[in-house]
LOMAR-72629 format. One line per 2 residues: number of its first residue (from 1); their letters; for each residue y, z, x of C-alpha. Coordinates in pm, whole numbers. Example, Ala and Ser with C-alpha at 12.3 -4.5 7.8 and 13.67 -1.06 7.14 Angstrom:
BEGIN
1	as	-450 780 1230; -106 714 1367
***
This chain:
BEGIN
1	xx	0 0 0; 359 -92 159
3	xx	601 186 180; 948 119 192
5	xx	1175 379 227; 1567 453 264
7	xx	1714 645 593; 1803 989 559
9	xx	2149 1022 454; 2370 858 219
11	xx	2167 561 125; 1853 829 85
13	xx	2137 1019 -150; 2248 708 -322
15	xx	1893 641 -437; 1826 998 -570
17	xx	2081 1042 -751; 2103 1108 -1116
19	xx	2451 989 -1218; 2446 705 -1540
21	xx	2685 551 -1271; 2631 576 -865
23	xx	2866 400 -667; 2781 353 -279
25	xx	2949 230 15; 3324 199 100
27	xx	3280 52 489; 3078 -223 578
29	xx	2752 -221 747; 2612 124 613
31	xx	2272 -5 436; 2478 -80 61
33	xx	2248 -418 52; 1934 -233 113
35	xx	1962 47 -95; 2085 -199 -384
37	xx	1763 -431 -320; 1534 -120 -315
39	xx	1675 70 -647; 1462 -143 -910
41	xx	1127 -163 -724; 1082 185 -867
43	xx	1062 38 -1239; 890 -264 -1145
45	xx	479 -188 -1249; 667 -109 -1598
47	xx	618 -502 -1730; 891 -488 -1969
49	xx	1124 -372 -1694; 1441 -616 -1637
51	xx	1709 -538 -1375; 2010 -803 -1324
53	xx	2226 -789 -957; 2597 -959 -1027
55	xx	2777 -1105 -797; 3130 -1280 -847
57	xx	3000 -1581 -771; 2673 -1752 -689
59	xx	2758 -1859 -333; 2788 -1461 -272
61	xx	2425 -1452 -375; 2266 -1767 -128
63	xx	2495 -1749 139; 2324 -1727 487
65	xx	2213 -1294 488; 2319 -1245 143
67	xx	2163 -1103 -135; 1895 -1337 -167
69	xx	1772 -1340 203; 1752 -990 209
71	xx	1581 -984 -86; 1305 -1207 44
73	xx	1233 -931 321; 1137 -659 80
75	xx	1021 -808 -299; 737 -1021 -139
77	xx	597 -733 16; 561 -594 -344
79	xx	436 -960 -439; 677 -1066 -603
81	xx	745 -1422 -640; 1057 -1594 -625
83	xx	1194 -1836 -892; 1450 -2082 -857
85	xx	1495 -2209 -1219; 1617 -2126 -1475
87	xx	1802 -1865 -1292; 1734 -1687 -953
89	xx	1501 -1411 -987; 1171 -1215 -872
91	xx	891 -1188 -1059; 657 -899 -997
93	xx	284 -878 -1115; 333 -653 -1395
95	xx	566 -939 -1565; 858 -687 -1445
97	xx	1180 -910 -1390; 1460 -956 -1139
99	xx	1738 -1165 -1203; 2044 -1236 -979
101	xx	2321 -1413 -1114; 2705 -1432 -1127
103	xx	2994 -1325 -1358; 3290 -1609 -1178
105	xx	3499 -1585 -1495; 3633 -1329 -1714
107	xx	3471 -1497 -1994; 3119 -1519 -1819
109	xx	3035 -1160 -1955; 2986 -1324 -2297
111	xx	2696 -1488 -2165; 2489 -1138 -2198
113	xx	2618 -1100 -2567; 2262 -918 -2724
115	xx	2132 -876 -2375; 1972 -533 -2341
117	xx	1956 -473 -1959; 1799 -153 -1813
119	xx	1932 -169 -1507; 2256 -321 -1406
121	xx	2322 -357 -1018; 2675 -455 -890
123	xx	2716 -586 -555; 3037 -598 -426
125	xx	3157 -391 -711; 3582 -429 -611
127	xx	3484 -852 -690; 3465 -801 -1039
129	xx	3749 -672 -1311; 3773 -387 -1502
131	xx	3726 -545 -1815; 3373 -722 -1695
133	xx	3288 -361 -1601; 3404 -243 -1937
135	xx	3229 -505 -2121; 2865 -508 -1922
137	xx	2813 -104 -2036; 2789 -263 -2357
139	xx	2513 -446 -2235; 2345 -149 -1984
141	xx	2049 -74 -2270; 1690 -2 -2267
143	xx	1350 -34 -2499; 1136 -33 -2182
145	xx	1121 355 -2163; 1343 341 -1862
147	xx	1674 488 -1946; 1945 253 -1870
149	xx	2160 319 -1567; 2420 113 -1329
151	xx	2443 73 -948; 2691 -32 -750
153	xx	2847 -121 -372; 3168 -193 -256
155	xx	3375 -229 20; 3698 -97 3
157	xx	4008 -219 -145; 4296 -63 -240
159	xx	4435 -371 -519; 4103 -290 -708
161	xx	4027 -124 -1058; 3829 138 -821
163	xx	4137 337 -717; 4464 371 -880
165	xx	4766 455 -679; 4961 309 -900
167	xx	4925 617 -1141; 4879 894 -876
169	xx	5198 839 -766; 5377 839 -1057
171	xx	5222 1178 -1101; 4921 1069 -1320
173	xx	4522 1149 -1293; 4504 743 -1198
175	xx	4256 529 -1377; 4089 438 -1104
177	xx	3696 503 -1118; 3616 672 -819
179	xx	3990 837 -770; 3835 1207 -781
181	xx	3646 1101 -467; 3895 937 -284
183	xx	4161 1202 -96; 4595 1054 -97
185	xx	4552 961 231; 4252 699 157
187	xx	3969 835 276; 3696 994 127
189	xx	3625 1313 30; 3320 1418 207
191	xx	3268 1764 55; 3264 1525 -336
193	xx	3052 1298 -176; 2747 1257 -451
195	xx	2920 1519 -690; 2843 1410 -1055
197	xx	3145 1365 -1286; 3123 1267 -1642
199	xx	3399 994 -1789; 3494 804 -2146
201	xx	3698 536 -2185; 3837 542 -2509
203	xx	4094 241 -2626; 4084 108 -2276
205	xx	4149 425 -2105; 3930 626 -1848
207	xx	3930 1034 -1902; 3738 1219 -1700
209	xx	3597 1544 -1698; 3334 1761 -1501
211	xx	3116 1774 -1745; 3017 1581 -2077
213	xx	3101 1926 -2277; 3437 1945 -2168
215	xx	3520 1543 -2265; 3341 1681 -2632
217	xx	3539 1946 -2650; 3893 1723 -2592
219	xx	3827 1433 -2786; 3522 1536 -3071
221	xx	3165 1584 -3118; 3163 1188 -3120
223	xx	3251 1154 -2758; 2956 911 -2587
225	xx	3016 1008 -2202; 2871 910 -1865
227	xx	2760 1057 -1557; 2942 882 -1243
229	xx	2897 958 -860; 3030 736 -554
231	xx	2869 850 -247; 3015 708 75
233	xx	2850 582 396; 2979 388 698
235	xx	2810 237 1015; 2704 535 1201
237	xx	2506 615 877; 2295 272 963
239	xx	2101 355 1251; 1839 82 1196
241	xx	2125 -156 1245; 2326 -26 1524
243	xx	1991 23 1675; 1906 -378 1620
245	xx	2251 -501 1663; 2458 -282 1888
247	xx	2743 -535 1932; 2845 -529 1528
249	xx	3037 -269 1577; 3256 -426 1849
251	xx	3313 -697 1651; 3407 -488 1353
253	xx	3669 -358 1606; 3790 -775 1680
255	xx	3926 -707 1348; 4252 -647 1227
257	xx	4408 -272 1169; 4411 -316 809
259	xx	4005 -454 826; 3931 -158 1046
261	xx	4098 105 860; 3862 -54 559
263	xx	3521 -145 735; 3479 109 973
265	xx	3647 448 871; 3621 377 465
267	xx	3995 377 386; 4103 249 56
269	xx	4479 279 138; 4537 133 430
271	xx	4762 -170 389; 4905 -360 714
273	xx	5305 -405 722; 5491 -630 918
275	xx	5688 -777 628; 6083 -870 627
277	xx	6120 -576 375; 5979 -206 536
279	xx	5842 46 365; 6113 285 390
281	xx	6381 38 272; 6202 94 -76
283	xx	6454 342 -305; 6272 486 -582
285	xx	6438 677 -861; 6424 1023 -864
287	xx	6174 1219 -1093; 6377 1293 -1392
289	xx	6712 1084 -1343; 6776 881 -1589
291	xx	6796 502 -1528; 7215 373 -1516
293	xx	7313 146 -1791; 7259 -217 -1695
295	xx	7517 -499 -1677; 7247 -750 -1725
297	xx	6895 -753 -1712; 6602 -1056 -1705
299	xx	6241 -1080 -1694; 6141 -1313 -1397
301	xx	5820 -1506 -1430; 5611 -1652 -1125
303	xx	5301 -1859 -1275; 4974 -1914 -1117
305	xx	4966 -2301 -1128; 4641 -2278 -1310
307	xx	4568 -2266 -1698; 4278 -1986 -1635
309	xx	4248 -1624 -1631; 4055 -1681 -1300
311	xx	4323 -1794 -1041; 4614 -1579 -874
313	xx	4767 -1317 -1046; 5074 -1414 -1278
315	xx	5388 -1203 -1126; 5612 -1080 -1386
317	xx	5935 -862 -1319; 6177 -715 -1502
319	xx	6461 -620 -1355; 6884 -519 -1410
321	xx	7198 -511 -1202; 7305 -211 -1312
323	xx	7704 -91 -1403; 7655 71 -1020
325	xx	7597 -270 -895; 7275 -184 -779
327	xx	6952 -385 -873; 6664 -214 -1033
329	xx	6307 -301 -1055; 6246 -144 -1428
331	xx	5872 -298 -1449; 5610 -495 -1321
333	xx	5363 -653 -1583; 5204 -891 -1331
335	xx	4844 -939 -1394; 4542 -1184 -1400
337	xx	4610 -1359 -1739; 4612 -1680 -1936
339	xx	4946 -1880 -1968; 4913 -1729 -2312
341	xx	4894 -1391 -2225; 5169 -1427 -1971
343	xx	5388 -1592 -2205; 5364 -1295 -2451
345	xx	5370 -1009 -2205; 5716 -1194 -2086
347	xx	5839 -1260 -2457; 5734 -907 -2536
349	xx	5954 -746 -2221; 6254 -971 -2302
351	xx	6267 -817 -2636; 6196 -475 -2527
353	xx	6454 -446 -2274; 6663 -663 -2476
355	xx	6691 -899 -2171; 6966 -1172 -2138
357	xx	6703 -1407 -2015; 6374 -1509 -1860
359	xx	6377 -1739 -1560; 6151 -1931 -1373
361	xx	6191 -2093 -1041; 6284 -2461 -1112
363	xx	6121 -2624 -808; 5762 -2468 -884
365	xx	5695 -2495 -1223; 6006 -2425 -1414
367	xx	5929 -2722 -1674; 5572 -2585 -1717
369	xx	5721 -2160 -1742; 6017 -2326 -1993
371	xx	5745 -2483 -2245; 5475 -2192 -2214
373	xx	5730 -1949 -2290; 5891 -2158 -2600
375	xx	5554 -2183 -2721; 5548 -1835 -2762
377	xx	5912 -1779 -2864; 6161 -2048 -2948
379	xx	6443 -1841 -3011; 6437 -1696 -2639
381	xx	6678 -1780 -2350; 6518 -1891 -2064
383	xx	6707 -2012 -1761; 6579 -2137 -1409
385	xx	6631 -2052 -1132; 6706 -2223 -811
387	xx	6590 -2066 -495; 6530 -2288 -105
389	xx	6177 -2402 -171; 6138 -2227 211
391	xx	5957 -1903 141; 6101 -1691 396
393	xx	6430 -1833 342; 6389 -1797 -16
395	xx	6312 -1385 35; 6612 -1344 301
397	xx	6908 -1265 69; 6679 -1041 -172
399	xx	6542 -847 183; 6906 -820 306
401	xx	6979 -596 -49; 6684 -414 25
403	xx	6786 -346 418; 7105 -221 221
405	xx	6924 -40 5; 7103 -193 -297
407	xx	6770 -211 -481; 6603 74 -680
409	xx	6242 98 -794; 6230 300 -1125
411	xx	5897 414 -1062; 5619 336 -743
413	xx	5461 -10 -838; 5191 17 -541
415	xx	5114 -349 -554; 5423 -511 -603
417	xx	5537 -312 -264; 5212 -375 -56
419	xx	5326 -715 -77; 5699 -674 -29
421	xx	5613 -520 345; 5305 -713 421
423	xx	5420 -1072 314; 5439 -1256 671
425	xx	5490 -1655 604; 5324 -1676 907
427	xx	5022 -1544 818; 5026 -1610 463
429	xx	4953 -1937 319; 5154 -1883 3
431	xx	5376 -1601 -118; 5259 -1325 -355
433	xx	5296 -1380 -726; 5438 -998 -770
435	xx	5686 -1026 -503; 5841 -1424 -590
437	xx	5890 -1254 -982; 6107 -978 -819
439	xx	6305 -1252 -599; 6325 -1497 -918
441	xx	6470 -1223 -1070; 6744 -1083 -839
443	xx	6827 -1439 -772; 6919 -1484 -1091
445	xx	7116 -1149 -1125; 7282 -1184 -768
447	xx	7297 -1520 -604; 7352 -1698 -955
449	xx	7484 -1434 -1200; 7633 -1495 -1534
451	xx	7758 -1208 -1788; 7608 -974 -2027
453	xx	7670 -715 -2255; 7612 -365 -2118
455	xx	7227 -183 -2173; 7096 110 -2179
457	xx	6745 116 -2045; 6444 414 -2115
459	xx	6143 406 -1904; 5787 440 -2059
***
């Protein structure tokens, strides 16, 4: 009989774990492949057993020491036998199924509408959005006898539903799933490492709690919670690799800070700079004063260039040159969306804040942001915007406010200022979709203003 067995340590504790939900990994090279590939062969003598590994995309799952070549070291020794069509999977004696497949689109999850999977494993769990997380509990259920549970590995990355700095520094809980475990300087918390937490999400919103009573006990006897762990594990925790590769690690080190803040010590903060705007030309308002009365304000749109939910993130800004002459950021509803969505998230700010306009910059898709946005709302003004189509040149007046600090965040919008002090044109082959919104914007309320009635603006 073949024995195959995790190493001692966290991939050992990831596979003995409890939790509805374990999460494992958070630095590269510490086993996460292995210890996904091994979790179903528990199940798999149970012949109506059916587990299902996700990956973004299927290229994830082929490519040379991916998914599927690892999984061609372990399943045959449990004869298993591979299939190629309709789908790619493993078939085990028993009739006991492995599929491995992709979720590219946010739409994709409706392929598994009725599906009743036992056991859902994520690879790569930071690939995927919230909502196809969201949706695929829906579809994490069981007639087999095997109670239906979810595993997952990641890598870290701070932009991800995972981890929500967003909403810790505002002075929220943060929505991000594995938040608890993670410590405000990005790195894990090793003494939480494994603990078991239970969380809802209730009209799109996580609460957590430390156990399932206490989530009861706030929101009903009706409450359905889960049990969630993320148990972290880096290189040293591999010995079997540094053992038969001793030079990974050196070339983990060829890597850039920012990749070796993330691979090798597990930091899901970290965030190179070397932008034209630094970090500590950023103003934010102070907790508690109110926001001035604005002189004008507009909602600045920067489209994808692509009609699906799939592509870049959509940035939209609003912002106001306030009576103080000082420009605000008031809020940033950027977001992967549909030129639908983005078209009523704008429409819906501009009548809000009671904005004087939305703009678009003329040489990139003006026509195309003028006709989404009438499509949603004739009766709005939109104006474009003309900005030098060179993208550092394009940034350099908005920085220079910045270096003067002339421009106030009204809250900490994490993402939006990652890119402000990491965008290097150099580096970069196009600028972020957050950060062109906020320089469409004060374009429009600096370099090319017109008048407007005064505003009073109220946060929240």
């Amino acid at each position: 009989m073949v024995d195959i067995r995790p190493q001692a340590g966290p991939q050992e504790n990831f596979l003995a774990s409890s939790a509805d939900i374990a999460i494992y990994g958070g630095a590269a090279g510490g086993g996460k492949t292995w210890a996904l590939l091994m979790e179903p062969l528990r199940h798999t003598r149970n012949k109506d057993f059916g587990a299902v590994f996700f990956r973004r995309e299927t290229p994830q799952i082929t490519a040379e020491g991916g998914l599927w070549d690892e999984a061609e070291k372990i399943y045959p020794l449990k004869k298993a036998k591979p299939r190629l069509s309709p789908s790619l999977s493993w078939e085990f004696p028993s009739a006991a199924k492995i599929t491995m497949t992709h979720l590219q689109h946010e739409k994709t999850v409706l392929n598994w509408q009725g599906s009743q999977i036992p056991l859902i494993l994520f690879d790569e769990l930071t690939h995927f959005t919230r909502k196809q997380f969201i949706y695929m509990l829906s579809r994490n259920r069981s007639t087999c006898g095997i109670r239906p549970y979810i595993r997952a590995t990641c890598n870290p990355d701070p932009d991800s539903f995972l981890v929500d700095w967003t909403g810790r520094e505002n002075g929220g809980a943060g929505q991000g799933l594995i938040d608890w475990w993670i410590g405000d300087d990005g790195y894990p918390i090793q003494e939480r490492a494994g603990v078991i937490r239970w969380f809802t999400c209730i009209k799109d919103t996580f609460h957590f709690g430390d156990t399932r009573e206490e989530l009861i006990e706030r929101f009903g006897p009706k409450t359905r919670a889960l049990s969630l762990t993320f148990i972290p594990s880096n290189i040293y925790d591999n010995k079997i690799l540094m053992e038969a590769d001793p030079d990974y690690l050196a070339k983990l080190y060829a890597q850039s800070e920012e990749q070796q803040q993330r691979l090798i010590h597990g930091n899901w903060r970290f965030k190179s700079e070397g932008g034209r705007i630094k970090r500590d030309q950023i103003i934010h308002l102070k907790p508690g004063m109110p926001v001035p009365d604005m002189v004008r304000i507009v909602v600045a749109v920067d489209p994808s260039g692509s009609s699906t939910v799939n592509s870049s993130e959509v940035g939209i800004a609003v912002c106001g040159k306030g009576v103080d002459g000082k420009g605000y950021v008031i809020e940033d509803y950027s977001g992967l969306v549909t030129p639908e969505q983005w078209a009523n998230r704008a429409v819906n700010a501009y009548n809000h804040y009671q904005a004087d306009k939305i703009v678009g910059e003329r040489n990139y898709g003006g026509d195309m942001v003028r006709a989404t946005i009438r499509g949603a709302d004739r009766t709005v003004n939109y104006g474009d915007v003309t900005a030098s189509r060179g993208k550092i040149i394009r940034l350099e007046p908005i920085a220079a406010y910045y270096e003067r600090r002339e421009i106030i965040h009204c809250k900490v919008f994490s993402k939006l200022e990652n890119q402000l002090c990491s965008y290097n044109p150099e580096t970069m082959d196009r600028s972020p979709d957050r950060m062109d919104a906020v320089v469409w914007a004060f374009t429009e309320l600096f370099i090319s203003p017109s008048m407007g009635g005064m505003k009073k603006v109220k946060l929240g």
